[in-house]
C-alpha positions in Angstrom: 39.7 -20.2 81.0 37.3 -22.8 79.8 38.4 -26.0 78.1 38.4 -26.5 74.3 35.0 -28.0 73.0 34.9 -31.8 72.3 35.3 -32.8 69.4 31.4 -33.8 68.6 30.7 -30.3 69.3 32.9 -29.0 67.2 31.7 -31.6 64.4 28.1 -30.8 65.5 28.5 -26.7 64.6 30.1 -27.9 61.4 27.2 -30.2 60.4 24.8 -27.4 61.4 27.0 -25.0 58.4 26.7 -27.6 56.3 22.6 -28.1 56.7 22.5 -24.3 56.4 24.8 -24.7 52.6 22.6 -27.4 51.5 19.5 -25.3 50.9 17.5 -28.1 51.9 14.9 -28.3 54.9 15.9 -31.9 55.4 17.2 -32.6 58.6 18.7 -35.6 57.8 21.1 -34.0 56.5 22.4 -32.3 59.2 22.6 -35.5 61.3 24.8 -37.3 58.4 27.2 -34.6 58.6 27.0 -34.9 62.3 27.8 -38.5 62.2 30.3 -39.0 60.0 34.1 -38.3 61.5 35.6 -36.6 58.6 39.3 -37.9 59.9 38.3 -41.5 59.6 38.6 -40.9 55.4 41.6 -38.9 55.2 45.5 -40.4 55.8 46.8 -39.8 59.4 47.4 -36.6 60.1 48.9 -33.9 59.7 47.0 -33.0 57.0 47.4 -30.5 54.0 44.7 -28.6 53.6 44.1 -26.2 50.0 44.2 -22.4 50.0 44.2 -20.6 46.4 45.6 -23.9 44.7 48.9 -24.6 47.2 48.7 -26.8 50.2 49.0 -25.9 53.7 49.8 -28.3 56.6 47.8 -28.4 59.7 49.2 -27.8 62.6 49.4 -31.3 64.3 47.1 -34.3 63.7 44.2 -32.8 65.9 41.0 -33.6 63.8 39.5 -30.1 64.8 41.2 -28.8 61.5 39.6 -30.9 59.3 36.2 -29.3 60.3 35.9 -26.0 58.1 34.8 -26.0 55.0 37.9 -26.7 53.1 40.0 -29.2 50.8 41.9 -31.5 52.4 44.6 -33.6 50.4 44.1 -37.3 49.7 47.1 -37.2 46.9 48.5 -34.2 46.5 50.7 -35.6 43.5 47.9 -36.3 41.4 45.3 -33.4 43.1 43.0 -35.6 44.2 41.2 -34.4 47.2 38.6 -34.8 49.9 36.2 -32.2 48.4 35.1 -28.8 49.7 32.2 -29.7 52.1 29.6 -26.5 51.5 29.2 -27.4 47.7 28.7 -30.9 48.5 26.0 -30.1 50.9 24.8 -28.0 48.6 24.6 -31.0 46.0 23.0 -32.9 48.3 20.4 -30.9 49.0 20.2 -30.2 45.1 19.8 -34.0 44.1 18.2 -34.9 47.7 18.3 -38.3 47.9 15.3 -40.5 50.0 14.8 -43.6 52.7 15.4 -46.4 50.1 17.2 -44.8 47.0 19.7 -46.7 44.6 22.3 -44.7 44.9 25.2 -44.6 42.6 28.1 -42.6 43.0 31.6 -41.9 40.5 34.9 -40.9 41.9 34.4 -42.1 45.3 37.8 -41.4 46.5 38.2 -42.8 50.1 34.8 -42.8 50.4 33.6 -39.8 53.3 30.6 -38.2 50.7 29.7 -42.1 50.0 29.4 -42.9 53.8 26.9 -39.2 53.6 25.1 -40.8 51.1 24.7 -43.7 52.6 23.5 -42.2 55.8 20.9 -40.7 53.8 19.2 -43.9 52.2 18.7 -46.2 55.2 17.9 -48.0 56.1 17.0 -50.0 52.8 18.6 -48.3 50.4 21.9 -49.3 48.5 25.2 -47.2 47.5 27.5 -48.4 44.5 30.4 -46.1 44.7 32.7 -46.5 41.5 36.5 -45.2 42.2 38.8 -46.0 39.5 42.1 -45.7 41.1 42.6 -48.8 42.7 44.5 -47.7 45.8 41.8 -45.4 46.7 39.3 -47.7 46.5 40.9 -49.9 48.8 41.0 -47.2 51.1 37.6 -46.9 50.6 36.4 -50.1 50.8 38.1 -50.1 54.4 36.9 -47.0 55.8 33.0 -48.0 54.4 32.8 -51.7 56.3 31.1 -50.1 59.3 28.3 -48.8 56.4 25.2 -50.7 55.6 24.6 -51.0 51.9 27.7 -49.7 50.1 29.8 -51.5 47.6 32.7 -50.1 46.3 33.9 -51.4 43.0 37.7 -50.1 41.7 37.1 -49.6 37.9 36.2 -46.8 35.1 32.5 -46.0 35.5 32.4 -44.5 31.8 33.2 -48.9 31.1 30.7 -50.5 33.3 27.0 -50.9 32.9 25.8 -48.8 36.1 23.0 -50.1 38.4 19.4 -48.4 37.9 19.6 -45.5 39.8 17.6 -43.1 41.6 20.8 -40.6 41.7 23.9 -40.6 40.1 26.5 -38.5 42.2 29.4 -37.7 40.0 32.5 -36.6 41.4 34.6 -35.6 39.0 34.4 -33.3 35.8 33.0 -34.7 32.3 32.7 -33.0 28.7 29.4 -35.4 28.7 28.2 -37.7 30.1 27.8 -41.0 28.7 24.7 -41.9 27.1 24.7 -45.1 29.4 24.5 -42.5 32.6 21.2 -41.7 31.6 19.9 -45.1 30.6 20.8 -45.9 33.8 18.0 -43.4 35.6 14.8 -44.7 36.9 11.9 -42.2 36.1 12.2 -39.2 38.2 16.0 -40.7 39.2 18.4 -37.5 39.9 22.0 -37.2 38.1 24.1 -33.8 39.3 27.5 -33.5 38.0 30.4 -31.4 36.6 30.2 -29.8 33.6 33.7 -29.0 32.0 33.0 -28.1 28.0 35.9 -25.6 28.2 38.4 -24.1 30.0 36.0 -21.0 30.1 33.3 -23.1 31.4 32.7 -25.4 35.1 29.0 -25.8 36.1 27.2 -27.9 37.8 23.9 -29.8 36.1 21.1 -31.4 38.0 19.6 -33.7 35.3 16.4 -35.7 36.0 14.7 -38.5 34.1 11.3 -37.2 32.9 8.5 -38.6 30.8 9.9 -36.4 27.8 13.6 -37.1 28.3 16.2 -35.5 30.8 15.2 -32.1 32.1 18.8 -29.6 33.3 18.9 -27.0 35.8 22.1 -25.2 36.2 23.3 -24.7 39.6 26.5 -23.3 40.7 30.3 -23.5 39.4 31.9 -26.3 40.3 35.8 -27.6 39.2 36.8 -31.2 39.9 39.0 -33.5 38.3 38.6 -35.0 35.8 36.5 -38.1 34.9 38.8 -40.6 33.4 36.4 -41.4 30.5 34.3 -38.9 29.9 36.4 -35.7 29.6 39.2 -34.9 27.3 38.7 -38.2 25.3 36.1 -36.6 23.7 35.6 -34.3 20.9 33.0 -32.1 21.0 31.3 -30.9 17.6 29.8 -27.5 19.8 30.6 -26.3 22.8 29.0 -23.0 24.6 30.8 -20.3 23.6 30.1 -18.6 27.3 29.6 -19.1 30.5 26.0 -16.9 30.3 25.2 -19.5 27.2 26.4 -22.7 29.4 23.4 -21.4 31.9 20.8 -21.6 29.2 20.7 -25.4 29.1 17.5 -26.9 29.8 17.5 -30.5 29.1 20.2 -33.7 27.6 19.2 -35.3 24.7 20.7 -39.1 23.6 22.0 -38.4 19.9 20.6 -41.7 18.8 17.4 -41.3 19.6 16.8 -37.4 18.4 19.3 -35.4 16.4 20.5 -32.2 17.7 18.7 -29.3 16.2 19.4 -25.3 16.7 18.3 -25.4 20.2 21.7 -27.2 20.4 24.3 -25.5 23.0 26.7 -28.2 23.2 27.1 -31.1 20.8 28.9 -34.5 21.6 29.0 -37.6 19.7 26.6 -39.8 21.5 24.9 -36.8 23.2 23.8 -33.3 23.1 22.5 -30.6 25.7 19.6 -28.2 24.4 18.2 -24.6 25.8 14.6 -26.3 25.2 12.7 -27.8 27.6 12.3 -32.1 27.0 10.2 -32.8 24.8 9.9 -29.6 23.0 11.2 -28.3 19.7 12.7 -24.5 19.4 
């Protein structure tokens, strides 16, 4: 009977699923995955893994568990989690960031997609992970020091001025997000996030800053947590009124700068998402 694989191969076979989810050609991806141990960002183990919205505990503390592409509990009282690997490679290879990009992340949690993301910058590029629950980001900030360029600051993002960005990674769900977000793009800079206008409706958006304003393409469902912020403290004067509408975005429009017109799907106070391209009127 042969012995059990090490576990770099097994983390190897995982990164190559993941490279494969990401729809992306980069291979850099593959070898972040590879070379970051998902156990060194989640609490000693045994751990409790998600299936259909209850938790399951692994076995023992053997870190082989913690490669298939599942949840795995970082507070279970509150439903925070380490999130579901294949949709964040998927993300990544959505918002692909580069050699040298300003990366800004929200909802860094203990900090094992923000060690990805730094993988995938160096070696001159910068990561400013934002986590507002202060415990968390301690973990963070502990389980990041072997990481070149990262800085993890413990505070609401949606109350901070946010470094110019090439991407903005947010990790948990918003109604909108804030105008200051965008601002906060560099031309052709990359934001992909959750959108949560309704119960009905949980979608990601890849927004991008263009010479006409913020172009959206809608990508797949996606339910997070969500953003302290940006979510339920705000009242939306529109909303989509289905799912099928909700995919018929096109760009995100800053309210003080144009007023939303009938192209509007989804209307917030300070900003509004549009089925026109940017720039264009219906």
């Amino acid at each position: 009977m042969s012995a059990r694989a090490s576990i770099e191969e097994i983390r190897g076979f995982y990164a190559e699923l993941m490279a494969a989810a990401s729809l992306s050609s980069d291979p850099r991806l593959e070898r972040a995955f590879a070379a970051v141990p998902r156990e060194a960002f989640c609490a000693r183990g045994p751990w409790k893994i998600v299936v259909n919205g209850r938790y399951v505990e692994t076995p023992s503390a053997d870190p082989v568990y913690l490669y298939q592409n599942v949840l795995i509990a970082l507070d279970d009282t509150k439903g925070i989690n380490n999130g579901e690997p294949s949709l964040h490679a998927a993300w990544l290879g959505a918002v692909a960031p580069q050699r040298g990009d300003a990366v800004t992340q929200i909802g860094a949690g203990t900090g094992y997609y923000t060690a990805i993301l730094s993988m995938l910058v160096l070696p001159t590029g910068t990561v400013t992970a934002f986590e507002i629950d202060e415990r968390l980001a301690d973990s963070a900030r502990h389980n990041l020091a072997p990481y070149e360029g990262v800085t993890v600051i413990a505070a609401d993002a949606t109350r901070q001025p946010l470094p110019r960005s090439d991407v903005i990674y947010v990790n948990a769900g918003v109604a909108a997000p804030p105008a200051d977000w965008l601002r906060a793009l560099k031309p052709g800079g990359r934001m992909i996030f959750p959108w949560r206008p309704s119960e009905k409706v949980a979608l990601t958006l890849l927004a991008r800053a263009e010479s006409g304003g913020f172009s959206v393409t809608p990508l797949m469902r996606s339910w997070f947590i969500p953003c302290v912020g940006a979510s339920s403290e705000i009242s939306a004067l529109k909303v989509p009124r289905s799912f099928a509408e909700a995919q018929s975005i096109r760009s995100i429009r800053i309210t003080a700068e144009r007023a939303p017109d009938e192209s509007a799907i989804a209307i917030y106070p300070d900003v509004w998402l549009s089925s026109a391209a940017p720039g264009n009127t219906p």
